[in-house]
Gaussian input, Z-matrix of N, CA and C with variables (Angstrom, degrees):
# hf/3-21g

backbone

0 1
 N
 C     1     B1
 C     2     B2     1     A1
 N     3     B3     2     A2     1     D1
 C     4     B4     3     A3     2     D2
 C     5     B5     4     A4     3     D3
 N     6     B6     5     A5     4     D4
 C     7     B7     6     A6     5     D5
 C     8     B8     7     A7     6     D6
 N     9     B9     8     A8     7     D7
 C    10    B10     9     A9     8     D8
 C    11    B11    10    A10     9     D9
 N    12    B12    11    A11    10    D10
 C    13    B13    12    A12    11    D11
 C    14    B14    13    A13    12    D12
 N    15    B15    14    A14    13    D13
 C    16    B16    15    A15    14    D14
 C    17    B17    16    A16    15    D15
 N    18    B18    17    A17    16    D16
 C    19    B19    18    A18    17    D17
 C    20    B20    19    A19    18    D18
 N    21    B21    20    A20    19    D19
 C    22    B22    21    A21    20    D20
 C    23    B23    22    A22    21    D21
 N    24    B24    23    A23    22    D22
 C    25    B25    24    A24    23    D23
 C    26    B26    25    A25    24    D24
 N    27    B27    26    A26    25    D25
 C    28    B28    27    A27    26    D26
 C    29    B29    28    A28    27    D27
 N    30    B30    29    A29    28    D28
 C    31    B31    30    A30    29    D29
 C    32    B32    31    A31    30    D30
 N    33    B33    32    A32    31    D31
 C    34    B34    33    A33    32    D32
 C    35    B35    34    A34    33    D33
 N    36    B36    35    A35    34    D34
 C    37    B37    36    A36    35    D35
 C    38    B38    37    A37    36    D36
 N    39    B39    38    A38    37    D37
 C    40    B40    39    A39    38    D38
 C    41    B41    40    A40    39    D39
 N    42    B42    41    A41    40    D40
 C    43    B43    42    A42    41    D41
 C    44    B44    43    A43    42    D42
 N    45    B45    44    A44    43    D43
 C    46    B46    45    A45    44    D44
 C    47    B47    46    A46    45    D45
 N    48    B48    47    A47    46    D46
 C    49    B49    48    A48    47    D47
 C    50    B50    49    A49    48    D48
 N    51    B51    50    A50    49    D49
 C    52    B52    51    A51    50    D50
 C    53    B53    52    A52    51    D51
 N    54    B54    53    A53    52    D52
 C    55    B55    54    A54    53    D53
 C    56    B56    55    A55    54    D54
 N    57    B57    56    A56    55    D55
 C    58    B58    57    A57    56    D56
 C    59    B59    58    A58    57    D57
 N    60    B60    59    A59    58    D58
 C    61    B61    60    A60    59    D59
 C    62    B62    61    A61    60    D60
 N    63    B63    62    A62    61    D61
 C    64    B64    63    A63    62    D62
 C    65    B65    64    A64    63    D63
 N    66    B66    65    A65    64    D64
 C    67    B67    66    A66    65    D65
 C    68    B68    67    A67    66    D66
 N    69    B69    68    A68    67    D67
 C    70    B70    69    A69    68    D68
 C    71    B71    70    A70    69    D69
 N    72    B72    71    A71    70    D70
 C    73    B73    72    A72    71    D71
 C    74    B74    73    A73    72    D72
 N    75    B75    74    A74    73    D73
 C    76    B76    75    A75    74    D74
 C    77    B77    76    A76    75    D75
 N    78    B78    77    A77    76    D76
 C    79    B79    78    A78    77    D77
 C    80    B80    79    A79    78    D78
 N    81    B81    80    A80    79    D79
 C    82    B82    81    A81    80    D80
 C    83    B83    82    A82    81    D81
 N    84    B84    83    A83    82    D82
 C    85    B85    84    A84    83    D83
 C    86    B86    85    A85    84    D84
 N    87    B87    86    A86    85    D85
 C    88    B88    87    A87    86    D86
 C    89    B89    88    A88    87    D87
 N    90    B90    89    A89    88    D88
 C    91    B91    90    A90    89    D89
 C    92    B92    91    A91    90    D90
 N    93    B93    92    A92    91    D91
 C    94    B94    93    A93    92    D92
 C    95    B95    94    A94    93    D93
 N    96    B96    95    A95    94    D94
 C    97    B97    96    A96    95    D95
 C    98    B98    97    A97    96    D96
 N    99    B99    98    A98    97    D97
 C   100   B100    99    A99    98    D98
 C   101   B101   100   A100    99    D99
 N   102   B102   101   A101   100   D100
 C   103   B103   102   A102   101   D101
 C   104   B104   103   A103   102   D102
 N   105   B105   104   A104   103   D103
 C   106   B106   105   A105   104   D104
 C   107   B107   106   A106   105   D105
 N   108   B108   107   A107   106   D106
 C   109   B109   108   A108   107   D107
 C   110   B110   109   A109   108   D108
 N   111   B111   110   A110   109   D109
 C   112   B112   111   A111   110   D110
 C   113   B113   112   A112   111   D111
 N   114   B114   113   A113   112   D112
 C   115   B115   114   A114   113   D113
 C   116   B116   115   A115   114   D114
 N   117   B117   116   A116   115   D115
 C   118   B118   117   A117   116   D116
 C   119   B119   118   A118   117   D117
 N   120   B120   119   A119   118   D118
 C   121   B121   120   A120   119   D119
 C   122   B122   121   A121   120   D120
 N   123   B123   122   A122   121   D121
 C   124   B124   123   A123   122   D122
 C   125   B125   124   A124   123   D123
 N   126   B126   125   A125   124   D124
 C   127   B127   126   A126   125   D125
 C   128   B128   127   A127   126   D126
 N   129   B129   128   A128   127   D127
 C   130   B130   129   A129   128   D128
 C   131   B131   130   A130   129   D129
 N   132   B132   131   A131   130   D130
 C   133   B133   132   A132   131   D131
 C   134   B134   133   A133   132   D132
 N   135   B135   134   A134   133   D133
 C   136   B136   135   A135   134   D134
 C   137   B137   136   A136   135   D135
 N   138   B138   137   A137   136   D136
 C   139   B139   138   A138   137   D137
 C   140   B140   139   A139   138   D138
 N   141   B141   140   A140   139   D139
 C   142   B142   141   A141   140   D140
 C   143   B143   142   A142   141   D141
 N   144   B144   143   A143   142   D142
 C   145   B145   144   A144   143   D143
 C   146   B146   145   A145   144   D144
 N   147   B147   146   A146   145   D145
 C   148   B148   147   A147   146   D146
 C   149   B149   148   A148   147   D147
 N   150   B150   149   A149   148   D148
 C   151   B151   150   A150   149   D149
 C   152   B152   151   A151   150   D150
 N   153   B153   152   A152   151   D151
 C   154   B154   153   A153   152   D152
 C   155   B155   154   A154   153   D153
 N   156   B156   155   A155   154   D154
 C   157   B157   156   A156   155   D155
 C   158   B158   157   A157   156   D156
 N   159   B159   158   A158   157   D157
 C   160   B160   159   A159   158   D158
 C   161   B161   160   A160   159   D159
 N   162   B162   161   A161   160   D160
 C   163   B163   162   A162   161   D161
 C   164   B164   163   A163   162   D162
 N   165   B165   164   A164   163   D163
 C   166   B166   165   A165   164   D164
 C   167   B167   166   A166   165   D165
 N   168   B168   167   A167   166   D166
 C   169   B169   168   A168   167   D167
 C   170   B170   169   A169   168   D168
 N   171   B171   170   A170   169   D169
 C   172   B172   171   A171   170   D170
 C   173   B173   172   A172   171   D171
 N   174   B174   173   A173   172   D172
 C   175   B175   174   A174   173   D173
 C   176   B176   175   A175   174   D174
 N   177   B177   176   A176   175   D175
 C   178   B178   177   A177   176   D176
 C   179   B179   178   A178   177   D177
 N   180   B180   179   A179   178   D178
 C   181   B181   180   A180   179   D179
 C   182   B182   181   A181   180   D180
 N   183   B183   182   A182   181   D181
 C   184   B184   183   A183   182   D182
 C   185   B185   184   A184   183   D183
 N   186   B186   185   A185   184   D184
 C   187   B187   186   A186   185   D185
 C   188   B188   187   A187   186   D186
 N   189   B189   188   A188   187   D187
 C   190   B190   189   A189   188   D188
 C   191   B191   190   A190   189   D189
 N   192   B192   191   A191   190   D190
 C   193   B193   192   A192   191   D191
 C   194   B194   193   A193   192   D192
 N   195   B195   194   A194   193   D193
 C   196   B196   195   A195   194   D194
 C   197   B197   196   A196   195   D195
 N   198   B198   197   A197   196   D196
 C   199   B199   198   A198   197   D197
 C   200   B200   199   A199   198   D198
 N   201   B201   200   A200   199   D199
 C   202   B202   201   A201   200   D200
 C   203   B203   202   A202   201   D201
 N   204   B204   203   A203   202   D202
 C   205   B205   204   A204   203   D203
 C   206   B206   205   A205   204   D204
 N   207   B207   206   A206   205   D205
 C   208   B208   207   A207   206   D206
 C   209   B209   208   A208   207   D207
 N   210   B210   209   A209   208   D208
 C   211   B211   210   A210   209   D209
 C   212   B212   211   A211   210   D210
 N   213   B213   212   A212   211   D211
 C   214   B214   213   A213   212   D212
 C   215   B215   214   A214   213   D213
 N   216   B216   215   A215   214   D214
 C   217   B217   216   A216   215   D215
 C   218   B218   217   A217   216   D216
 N   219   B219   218   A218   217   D217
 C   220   B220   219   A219   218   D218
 C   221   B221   220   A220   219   D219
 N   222   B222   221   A221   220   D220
 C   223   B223   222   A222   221   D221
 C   224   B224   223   A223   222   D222
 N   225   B225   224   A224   223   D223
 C   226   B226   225   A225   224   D224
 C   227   B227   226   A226   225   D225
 N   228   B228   227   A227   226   D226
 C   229   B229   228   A228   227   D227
 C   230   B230   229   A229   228   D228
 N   231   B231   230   A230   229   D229
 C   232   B232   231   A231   230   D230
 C   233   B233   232   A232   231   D231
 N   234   B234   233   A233   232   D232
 C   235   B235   234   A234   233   D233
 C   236   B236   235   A235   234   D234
 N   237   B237   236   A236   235   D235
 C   238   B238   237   A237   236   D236
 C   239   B239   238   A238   237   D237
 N   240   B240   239   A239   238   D238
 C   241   B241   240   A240   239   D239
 C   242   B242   241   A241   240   D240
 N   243   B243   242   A242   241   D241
 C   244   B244   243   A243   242   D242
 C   245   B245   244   A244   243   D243
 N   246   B246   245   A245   244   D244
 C   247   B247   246   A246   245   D245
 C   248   B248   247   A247   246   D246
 N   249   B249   248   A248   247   D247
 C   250   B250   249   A249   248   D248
 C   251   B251   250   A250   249   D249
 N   252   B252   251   A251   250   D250
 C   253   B253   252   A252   251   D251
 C   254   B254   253   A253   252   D252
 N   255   B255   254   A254   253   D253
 C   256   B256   255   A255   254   D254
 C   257   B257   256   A256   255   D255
 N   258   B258   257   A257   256   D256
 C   259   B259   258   A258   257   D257
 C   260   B260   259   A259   258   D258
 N   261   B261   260   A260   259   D259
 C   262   B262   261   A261   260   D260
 C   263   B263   262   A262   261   D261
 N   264   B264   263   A263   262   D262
 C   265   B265   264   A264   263   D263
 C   266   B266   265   A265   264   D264
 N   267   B267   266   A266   265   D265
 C   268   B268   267   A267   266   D266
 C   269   B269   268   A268   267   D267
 N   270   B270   269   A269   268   D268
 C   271   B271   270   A270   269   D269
 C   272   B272   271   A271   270   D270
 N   273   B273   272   A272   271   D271
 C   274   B274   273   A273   272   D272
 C   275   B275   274   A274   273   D273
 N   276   B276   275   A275   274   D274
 C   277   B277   276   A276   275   D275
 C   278   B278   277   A277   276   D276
 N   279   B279   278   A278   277   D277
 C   280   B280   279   A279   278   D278
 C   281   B281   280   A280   279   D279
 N   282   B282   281   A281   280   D280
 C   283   B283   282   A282   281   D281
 C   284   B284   283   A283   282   D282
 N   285   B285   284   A284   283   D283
 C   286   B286   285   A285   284   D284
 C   287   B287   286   A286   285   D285
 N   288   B288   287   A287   286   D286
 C   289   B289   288   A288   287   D287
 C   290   B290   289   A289   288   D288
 N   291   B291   290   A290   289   D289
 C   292   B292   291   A291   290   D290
 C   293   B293   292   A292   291   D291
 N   294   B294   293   A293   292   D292
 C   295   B295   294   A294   293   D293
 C   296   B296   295   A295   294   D294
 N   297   B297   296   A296   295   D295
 C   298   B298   297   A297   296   D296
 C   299   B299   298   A298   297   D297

   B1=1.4470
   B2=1.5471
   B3=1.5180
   B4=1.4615
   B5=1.6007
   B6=1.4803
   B7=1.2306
   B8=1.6240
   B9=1.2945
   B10=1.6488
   B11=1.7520
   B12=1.2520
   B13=1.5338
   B14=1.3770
   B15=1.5207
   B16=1.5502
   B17=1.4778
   B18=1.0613
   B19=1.5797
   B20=0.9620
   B21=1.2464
   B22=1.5719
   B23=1.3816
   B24=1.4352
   B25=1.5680
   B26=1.2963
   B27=1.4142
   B28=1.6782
   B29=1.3576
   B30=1.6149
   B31=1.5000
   B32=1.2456
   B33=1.6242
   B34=1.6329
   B35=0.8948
   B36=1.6130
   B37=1.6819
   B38=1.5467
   B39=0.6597
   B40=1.6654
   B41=1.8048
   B42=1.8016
   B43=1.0516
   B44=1.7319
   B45=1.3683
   B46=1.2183
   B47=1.6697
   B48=1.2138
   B49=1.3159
   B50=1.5307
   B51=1.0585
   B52=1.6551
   B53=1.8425
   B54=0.8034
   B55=1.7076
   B56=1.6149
   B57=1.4366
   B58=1.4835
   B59=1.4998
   B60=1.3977
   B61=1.4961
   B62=1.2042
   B63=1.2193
   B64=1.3594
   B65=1.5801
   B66=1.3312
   B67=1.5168
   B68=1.8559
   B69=1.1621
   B70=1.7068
   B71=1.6586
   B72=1.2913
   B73=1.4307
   B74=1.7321
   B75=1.2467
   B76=1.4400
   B77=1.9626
   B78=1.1509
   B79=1.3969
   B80=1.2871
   B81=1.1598
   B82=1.8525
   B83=1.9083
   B84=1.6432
   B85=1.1751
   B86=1.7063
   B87=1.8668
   B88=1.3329
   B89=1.6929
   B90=1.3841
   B91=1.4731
   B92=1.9130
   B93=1.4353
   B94=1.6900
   B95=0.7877
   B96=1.3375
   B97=1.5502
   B98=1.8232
   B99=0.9872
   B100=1.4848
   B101=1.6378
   B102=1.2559
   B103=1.5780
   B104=1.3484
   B105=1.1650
   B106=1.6907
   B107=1.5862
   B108=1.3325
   B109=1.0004
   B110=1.5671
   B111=1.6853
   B112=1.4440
   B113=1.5875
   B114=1.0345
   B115=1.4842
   B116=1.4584
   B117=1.0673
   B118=1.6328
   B119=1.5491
   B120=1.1603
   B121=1.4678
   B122=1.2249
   B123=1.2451
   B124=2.1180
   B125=1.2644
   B126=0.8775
   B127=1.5798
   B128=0.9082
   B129=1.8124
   B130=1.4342
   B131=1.3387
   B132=1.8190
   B133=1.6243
   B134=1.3996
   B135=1.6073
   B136=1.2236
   B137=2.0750
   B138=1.2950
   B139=1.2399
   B140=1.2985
   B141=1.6592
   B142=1.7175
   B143=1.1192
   B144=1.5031
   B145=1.2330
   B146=1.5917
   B147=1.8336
   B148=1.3269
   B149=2.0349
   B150=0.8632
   B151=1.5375
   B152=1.7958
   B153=1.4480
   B154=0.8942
   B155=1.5648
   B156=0.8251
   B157=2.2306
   B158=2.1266
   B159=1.0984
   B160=1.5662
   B161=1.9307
   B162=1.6832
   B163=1.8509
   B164=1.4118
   B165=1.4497
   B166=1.2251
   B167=1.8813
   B168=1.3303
   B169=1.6472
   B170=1.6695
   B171=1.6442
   B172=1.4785
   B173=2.1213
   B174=1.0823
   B175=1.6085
   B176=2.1080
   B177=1.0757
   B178=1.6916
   B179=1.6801
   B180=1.1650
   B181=1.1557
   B182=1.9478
   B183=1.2315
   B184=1.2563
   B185=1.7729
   B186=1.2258
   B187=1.2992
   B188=1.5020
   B189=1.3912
   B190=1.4530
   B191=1.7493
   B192=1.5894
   B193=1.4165
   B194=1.4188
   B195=1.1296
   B196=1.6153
   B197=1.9284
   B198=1.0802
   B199=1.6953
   B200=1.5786
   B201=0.9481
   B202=1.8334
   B203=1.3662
   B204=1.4959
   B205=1.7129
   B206=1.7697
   B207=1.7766
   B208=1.9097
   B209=1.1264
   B210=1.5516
   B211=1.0595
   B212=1.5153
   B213=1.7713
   B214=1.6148
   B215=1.1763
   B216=1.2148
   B217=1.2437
   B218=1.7921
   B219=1.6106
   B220=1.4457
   B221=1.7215
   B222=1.4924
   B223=1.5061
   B224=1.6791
   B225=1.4683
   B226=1.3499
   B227=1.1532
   B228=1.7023
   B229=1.6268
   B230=1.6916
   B231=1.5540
   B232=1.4652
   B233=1.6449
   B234=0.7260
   B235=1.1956
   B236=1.9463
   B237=1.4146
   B238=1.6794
   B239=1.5413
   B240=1.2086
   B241=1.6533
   B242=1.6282
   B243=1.7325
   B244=1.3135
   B245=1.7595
   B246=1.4915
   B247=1.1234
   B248=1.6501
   B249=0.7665
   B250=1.5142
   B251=1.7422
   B252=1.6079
   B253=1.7122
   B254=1.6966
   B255=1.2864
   B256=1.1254
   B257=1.4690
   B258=1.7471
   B259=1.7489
   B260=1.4063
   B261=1.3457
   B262=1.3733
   B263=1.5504
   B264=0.9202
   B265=1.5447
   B266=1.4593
   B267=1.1802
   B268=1.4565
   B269=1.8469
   B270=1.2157
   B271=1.2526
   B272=1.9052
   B273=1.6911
   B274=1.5986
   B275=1.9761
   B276=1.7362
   B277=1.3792
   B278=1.0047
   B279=1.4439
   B280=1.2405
   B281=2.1256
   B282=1.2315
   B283=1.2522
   B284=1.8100
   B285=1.2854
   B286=1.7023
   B287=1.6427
   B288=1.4312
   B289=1.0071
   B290=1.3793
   B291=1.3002
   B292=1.3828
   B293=1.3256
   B294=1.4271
   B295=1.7191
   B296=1.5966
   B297=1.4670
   B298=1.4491
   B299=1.4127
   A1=110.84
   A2=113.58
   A3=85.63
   A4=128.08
   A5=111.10
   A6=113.06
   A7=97.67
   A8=131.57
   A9=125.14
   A10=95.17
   A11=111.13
   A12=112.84
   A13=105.88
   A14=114.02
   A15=117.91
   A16=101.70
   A17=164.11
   A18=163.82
   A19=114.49
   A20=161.32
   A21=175.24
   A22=96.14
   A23=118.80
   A24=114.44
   A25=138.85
   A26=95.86
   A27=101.63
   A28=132.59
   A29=97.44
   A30=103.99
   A31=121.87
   A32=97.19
   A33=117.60
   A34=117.47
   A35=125.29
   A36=147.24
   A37=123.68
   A38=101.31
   A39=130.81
   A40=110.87
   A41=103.77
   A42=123.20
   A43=131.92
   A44=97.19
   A45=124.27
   A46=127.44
   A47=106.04
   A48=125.29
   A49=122.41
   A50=128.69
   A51=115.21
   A52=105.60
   A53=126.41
   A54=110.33
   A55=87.95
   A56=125.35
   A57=118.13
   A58=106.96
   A59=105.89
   A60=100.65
   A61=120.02
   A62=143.81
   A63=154.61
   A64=106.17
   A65=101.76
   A66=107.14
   A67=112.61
   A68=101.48
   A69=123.30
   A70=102.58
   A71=106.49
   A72=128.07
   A73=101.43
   A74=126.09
   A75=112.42
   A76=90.07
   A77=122.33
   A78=86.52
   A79=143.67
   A80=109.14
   A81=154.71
   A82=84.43
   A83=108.45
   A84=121.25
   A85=130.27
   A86=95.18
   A87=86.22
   A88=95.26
   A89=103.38
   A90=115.76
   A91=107.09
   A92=105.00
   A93=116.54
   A94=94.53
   A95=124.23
   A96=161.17
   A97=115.49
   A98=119.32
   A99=122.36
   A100=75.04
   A101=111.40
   A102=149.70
   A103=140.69
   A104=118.63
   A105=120.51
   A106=108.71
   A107=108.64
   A108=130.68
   A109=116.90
   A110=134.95
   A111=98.23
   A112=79.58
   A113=134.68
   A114=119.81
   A115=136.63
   A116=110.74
   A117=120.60
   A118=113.21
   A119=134.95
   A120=127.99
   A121=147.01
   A122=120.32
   A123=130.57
   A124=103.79
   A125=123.68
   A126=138.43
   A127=123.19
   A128=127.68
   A129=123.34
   A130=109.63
   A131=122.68
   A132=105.12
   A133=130.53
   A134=115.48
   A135=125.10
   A136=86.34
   A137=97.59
   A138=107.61
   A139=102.43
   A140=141.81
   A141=122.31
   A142=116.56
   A143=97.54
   A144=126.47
   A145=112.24
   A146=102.88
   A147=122.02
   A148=96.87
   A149=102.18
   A150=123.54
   A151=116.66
   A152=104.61
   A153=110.49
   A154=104.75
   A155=127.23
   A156=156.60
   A157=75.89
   A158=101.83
   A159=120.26
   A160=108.22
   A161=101.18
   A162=95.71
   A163=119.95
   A164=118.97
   A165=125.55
   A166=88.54
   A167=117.52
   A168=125.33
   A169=98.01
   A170=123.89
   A171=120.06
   A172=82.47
   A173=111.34
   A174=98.18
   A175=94.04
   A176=106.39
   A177=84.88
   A178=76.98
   A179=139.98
   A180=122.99
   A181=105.07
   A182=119.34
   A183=136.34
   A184=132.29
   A185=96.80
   A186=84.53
   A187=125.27
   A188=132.24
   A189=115.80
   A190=85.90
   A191=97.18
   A192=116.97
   A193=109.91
   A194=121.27
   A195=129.83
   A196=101.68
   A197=122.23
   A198=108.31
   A199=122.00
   A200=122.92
   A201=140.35
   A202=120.63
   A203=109.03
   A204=130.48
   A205=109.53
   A206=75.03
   A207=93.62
   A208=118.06
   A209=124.46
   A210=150.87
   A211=151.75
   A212=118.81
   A213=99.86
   A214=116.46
   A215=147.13
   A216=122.10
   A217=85.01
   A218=102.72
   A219=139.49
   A220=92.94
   A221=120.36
   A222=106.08
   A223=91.59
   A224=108.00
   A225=120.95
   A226=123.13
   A227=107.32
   A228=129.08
   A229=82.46
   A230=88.11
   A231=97.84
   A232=139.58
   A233=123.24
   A234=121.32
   A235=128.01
   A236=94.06
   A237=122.04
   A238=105.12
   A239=103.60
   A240=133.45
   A241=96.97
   A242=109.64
   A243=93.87
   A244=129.65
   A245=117.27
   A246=122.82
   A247=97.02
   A248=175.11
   A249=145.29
   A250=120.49
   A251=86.13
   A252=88.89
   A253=85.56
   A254=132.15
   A255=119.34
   A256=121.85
   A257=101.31
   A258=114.72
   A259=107.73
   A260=147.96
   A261=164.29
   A262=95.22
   A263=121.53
   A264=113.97
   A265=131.29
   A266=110.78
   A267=128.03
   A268=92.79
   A269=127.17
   A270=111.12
   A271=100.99
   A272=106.96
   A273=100.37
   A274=81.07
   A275=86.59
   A276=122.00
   A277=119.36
   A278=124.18
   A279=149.99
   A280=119.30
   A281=124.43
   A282=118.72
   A283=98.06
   A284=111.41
   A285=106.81
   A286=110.56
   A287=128.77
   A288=132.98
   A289=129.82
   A290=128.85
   A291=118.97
   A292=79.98
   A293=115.35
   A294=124.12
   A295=95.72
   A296=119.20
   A297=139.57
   A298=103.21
   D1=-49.68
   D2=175.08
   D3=-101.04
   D4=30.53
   D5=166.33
   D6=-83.88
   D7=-35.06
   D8=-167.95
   D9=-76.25
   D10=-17.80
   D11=-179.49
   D12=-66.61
   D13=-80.84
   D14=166.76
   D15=-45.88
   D16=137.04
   D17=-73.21
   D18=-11.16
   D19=26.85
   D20=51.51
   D21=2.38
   D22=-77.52
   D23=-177.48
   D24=-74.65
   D25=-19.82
   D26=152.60
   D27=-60.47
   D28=-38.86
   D29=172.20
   D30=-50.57
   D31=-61.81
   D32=-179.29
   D33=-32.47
   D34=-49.60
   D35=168.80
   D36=-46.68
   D37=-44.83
   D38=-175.81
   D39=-69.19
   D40=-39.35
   D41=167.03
   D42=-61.10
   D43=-53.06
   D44=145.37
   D45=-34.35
   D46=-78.69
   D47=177.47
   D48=-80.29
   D49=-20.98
   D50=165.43
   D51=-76.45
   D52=-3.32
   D53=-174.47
   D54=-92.34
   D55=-37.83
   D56=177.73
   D57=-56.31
   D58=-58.29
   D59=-175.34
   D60=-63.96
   D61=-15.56
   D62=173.16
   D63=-68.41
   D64=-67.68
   D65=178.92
   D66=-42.01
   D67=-57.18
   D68=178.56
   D69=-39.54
   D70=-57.25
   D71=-169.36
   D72=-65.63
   D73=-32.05
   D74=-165.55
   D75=-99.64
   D76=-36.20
   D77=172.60
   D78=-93.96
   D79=6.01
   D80=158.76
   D81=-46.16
   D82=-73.58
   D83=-173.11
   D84=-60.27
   D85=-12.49
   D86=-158.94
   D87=-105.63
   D88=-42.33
   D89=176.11
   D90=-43.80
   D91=148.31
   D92=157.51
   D93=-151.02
   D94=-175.81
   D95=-161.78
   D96=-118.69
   D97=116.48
   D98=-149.33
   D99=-123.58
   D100=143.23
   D101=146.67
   D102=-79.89
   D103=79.58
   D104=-177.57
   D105=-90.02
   D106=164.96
   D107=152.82
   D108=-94.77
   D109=139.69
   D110=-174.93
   D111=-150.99
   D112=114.93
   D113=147.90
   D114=-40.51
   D115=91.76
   D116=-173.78
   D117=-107.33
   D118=84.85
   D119=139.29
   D120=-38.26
   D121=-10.00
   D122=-170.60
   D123=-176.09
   D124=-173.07
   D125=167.85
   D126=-95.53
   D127=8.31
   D128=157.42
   D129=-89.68
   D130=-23.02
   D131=159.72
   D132=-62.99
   D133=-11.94
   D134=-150.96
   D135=-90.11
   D136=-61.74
   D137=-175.19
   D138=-54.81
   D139=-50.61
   D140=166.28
   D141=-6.62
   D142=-74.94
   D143=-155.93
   D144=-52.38
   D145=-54.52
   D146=-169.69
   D147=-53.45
   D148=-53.18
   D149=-179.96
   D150=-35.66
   D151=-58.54
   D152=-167.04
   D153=-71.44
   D154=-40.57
   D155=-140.00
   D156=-92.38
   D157=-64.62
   D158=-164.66
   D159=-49.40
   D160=-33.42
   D161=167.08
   D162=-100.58
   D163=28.36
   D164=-174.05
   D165=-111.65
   D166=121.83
   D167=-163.92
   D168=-89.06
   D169=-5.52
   D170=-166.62
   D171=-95.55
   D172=6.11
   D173=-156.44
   D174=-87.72
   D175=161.49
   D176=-178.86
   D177=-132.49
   D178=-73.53
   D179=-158.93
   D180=-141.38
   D181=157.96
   D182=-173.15
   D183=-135.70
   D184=102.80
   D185=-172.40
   D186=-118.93
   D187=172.76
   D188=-146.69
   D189=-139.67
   D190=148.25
   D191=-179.73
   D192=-127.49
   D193=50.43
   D194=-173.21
   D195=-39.34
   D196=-37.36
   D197=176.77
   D198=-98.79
   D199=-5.87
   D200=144.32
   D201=-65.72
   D202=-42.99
   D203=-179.04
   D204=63.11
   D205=43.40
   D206=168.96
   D207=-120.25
   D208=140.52
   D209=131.21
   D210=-51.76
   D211=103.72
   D212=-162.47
   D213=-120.31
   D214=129.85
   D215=-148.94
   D216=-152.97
   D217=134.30
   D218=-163.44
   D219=-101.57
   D220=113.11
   D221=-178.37
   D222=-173.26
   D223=173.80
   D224=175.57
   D225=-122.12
   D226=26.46
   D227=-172.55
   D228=-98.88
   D229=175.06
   D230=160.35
   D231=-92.34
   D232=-177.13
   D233=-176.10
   D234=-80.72
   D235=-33.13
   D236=145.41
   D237=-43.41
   D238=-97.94
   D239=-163.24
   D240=-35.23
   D241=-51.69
   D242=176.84
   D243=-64.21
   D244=-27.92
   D245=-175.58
   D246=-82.86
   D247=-88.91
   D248=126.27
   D249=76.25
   D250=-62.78
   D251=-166.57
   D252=-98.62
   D253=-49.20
   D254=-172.61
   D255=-42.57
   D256=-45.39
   D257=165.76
   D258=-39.84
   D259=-48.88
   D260=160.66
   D261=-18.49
   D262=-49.99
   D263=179.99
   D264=-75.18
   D265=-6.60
   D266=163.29
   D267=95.08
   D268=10.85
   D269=-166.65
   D270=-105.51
   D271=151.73
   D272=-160.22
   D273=-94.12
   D274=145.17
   D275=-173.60
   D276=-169.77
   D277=156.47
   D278=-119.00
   D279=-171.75
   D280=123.84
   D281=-149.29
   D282=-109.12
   D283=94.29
   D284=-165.30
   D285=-85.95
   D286=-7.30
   D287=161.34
   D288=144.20
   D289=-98.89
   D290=-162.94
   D291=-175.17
   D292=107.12
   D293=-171.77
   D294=-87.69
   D295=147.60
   D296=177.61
   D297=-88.68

């Protein structure tokens, strides 16, 4: 009896917990890391930039290379679409790829 119990509650568990892990797993899977080029002079281009990238809800994280004058941005947009909105800021840029 309580071996069919523990397999009852394992199941149950399992039920529970694979739609988390699934979910976890597809945007784990879907998100990368995109590579710009961005001309940045100060920290009011940086912040544009940060700004604009920052109301887009597919964006997960962004990070800034003020002495490279790169841009990296963690998202499940494309790589287009993102250089796109960054263009929005009037600053000249360039889309170098999909960093490893």
């Amino acid at each position: 009896k309580q071996a069919t119990r523990a397999i009852i509650l394992a199941t149950e568990s399992s039920r529970v917990y694979t739609p988390t892990l699934s979910y976890a797993h597809a945007s784990t899977v879907m998100a990368q890391v995109h590579e710009f080029n961005v001309a940045m002079s100060c920290e009011g281009c940086s912040s544009a930039v940060n700004r604009v990238l920052s109301r887009q809800q597919e964006v997960k994280n962004i990070k800034f290379d003020m002495e490279k004058q790169k841009v990296y941005v963690e998202t499940s947009m494309s790589g287009e679409d993102v250089l796109a909105i960054i263009k929005k800021t009037g600053r000249e840029c360039s889309y170098v790829g999909v960093k490893n």
